[in-house]
C-alpha positions as CSV (number, residue, x, y, z in Angstrom):
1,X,45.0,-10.8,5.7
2,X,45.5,-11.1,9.3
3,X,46.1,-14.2,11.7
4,X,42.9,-13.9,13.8
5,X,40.7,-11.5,15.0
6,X,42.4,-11.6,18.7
7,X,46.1,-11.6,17.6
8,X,46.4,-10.0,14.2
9,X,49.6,-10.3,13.6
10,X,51.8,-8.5,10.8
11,X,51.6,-4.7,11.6
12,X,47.5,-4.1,11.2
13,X,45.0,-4.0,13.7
14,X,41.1,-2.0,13.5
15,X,37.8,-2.4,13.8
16,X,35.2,-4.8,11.5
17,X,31.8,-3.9,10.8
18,X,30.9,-7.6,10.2
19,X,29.1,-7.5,6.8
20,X,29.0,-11.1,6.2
21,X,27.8,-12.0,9.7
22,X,25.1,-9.6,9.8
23,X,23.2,-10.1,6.2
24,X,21.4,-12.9,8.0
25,X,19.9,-10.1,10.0
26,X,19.3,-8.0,7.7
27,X,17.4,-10.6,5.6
28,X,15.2,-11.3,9.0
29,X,14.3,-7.8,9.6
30,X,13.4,-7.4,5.7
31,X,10.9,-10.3,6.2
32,X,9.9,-9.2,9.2
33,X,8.4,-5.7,7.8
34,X,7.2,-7.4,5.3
35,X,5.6,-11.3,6.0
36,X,4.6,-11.6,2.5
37,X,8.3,-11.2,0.7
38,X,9.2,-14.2,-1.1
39,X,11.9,-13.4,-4.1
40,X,14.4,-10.9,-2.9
41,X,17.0,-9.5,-5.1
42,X,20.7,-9.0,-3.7
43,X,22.9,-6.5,-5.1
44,X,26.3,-7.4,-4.7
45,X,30.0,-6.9,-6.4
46,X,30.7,-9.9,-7.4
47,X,34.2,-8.9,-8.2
48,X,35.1,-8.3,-4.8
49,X,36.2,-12.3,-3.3
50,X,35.2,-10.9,0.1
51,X,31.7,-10.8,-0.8
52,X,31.8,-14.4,-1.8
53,X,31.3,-15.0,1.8
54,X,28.7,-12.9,2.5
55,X,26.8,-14.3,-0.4
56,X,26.8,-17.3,0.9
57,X,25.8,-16.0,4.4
58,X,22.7,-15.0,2.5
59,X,22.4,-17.9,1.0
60,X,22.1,-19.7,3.9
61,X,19.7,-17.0,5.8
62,X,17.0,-17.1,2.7
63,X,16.7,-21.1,3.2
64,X,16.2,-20.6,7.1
65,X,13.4,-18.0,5.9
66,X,11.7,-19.6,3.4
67,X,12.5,-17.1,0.7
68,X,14.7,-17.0,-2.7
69,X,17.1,-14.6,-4.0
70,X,17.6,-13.2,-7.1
71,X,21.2,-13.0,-7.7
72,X,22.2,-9.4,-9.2
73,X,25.8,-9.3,-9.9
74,X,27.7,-6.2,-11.0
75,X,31.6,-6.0,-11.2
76,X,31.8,-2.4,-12.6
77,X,30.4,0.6,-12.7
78,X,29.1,-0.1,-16.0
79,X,26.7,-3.0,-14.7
80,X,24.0,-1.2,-13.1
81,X,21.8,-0.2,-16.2
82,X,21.7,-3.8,-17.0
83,X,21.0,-5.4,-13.2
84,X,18.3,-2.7,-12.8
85,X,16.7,-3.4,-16.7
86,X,17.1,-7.3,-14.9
87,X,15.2,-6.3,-11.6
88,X,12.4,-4.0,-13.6
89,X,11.8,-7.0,-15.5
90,X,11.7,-9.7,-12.9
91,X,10.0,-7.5,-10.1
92,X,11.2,-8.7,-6.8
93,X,9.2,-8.3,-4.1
94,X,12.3,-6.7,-2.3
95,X,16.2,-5.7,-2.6
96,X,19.0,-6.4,-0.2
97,X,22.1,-4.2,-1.1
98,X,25.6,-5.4,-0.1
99,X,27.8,-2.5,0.3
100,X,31.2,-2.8,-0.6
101,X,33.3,0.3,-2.3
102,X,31.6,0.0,-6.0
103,X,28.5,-0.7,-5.0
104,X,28.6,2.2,-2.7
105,X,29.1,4.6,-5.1
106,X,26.3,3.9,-6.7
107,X,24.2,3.6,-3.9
108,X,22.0,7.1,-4.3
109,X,21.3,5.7,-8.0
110,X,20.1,2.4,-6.5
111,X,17.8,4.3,-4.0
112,X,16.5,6.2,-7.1
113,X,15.4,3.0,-8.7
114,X,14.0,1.0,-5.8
115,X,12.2,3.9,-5.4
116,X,10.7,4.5,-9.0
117,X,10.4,0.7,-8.9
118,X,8.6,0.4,-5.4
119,X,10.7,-2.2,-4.2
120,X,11.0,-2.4,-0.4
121,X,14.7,-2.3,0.3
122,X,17.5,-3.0,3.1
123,X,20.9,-1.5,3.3
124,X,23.7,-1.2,5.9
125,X,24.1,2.4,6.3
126,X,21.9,4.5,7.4
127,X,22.6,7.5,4.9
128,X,20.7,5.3,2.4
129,X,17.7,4.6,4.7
130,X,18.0,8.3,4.8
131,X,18.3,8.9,1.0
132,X,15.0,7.3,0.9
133,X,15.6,3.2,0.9
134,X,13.1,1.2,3.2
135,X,15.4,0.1,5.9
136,X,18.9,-0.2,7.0
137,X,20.9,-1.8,9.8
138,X,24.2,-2.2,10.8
139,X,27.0,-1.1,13.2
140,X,26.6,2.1,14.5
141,X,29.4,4.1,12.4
142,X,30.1,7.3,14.8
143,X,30.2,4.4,17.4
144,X,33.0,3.0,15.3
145,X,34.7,6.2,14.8
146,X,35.1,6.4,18.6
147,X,36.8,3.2,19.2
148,X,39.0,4.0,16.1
149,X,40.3,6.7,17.9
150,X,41.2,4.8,20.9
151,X,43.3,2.1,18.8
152,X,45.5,5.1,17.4
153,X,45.6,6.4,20.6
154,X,46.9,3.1,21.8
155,X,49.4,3.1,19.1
156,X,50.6,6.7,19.5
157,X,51.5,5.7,23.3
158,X,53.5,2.6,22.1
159,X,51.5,-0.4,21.7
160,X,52.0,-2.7,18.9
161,X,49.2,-3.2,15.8
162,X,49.7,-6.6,16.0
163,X,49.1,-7.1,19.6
164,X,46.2,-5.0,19.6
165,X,42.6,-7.2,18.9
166,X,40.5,-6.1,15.4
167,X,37.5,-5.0,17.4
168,X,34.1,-6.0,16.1
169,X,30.8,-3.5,16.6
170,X,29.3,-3.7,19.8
171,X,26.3,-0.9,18.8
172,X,24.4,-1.2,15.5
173,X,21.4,0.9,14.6
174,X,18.0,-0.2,12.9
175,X,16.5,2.7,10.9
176,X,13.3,2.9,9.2
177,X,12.4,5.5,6.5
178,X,8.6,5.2,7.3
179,X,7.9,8.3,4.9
180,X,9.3,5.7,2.2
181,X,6.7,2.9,3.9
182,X,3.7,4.9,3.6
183,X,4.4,5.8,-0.4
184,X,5.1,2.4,-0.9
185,X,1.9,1.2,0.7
186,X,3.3,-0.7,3.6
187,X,2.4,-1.0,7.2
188,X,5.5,-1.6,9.2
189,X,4.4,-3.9,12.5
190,X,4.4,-1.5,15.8
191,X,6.8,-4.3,16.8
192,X,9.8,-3.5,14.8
193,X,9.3,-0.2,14.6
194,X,9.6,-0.2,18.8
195,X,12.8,-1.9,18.0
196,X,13.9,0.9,15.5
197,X,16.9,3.2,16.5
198,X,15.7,5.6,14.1
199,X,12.2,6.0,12.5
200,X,12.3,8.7,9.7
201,X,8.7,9.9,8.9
């Protein structure tokens, strides 16, 4: 746990990637794509208290859009068959996936299902967008990398962790799997996809 953002404290400093703060967004650009969306379902480890926040970030972003979400909780590796028996059943008309480190290792078997499912999806990394998920948008990870490397630099030369700021992403990326788009029958606005770091046809 650190004081603040600006002044850490302790002996820990690094970089965020912001996941609770940019869900909202992520929500937005689903609907975007898609005007018609209207009961999303959210993956999330509900185990994890830090995704409590992002949750409710969500939570918050789905009333501003007019849409509801379909809670799927899973707190171990052993939850999945059941949350994806849950979604084939209830048929959202889309998936938002919170990463975090268990849901991330399942992440290639989520893309499988959306996939078999035809549910239009969102993640934050761009490998998954890549794997064959709809969409994906977050900070820019080689980006990240980068600045990483300049805080241990920093620290090699002297500088305390604790006097060094936890640096949030400045560069975040927007890609869109169109190849997944066109076998799920959708037609992505020309607007977005001018936005679109990556387009992957």
């Amino acid at each position: 746990m650190i004081a603040s953002l600006a002044r850490p404290g302790g002996n820990i400093t690094g970089l965020t990637i912001q996941s609770p703060d940019l869900v909202a967004k992520r929500l937005q650009l689903l609907k975007e794509a898609i005007p018609h969306l209207s009961r999303i379902a959210v993956l999330w480890n509900a185990a994890n208290p830090a995704n409590a926040r992002t949750w409710r970030a969500a939570q918050d972003a789905a009333r501003a859009l007019g849409v509801k979400l379909l809670s799927q909780e899973v707190r171990g590796s052993t939850d999945f068959e059941r949350v994806f028996a849950g979604m084939a059943r209830e048929r959202p008309d889309g998936l938002l996936f919170i990463v975090d480190g268990l849901t991330i290792q399942h992440g290639e078997q989520v893309v499988d299902f959306v996939t078999q499912k035809r549910i239009p999806s969102m993640f934050e990394g761009s490998e998954l967008a890549a794997a064959g998920g709809l969409m994906s948008y977050g900070a820019n990870r080689a980006d990240l990398l980068r600045r990483g490397a300049v805080l241990v630099d920093k620290i090699l030369k002297g500088a305390k962790p604790a006097d060094l700021p936890v640096e949030q992403p400045t560069k975040f990326d927007l890609v869109i799997n169109l190849k997944t788009a066109k076998a799920l029958g959708l037609t992505i606005p020309q607007s977005l996809l001018l936005r679109a770091d990556e387009v992957i046809e």
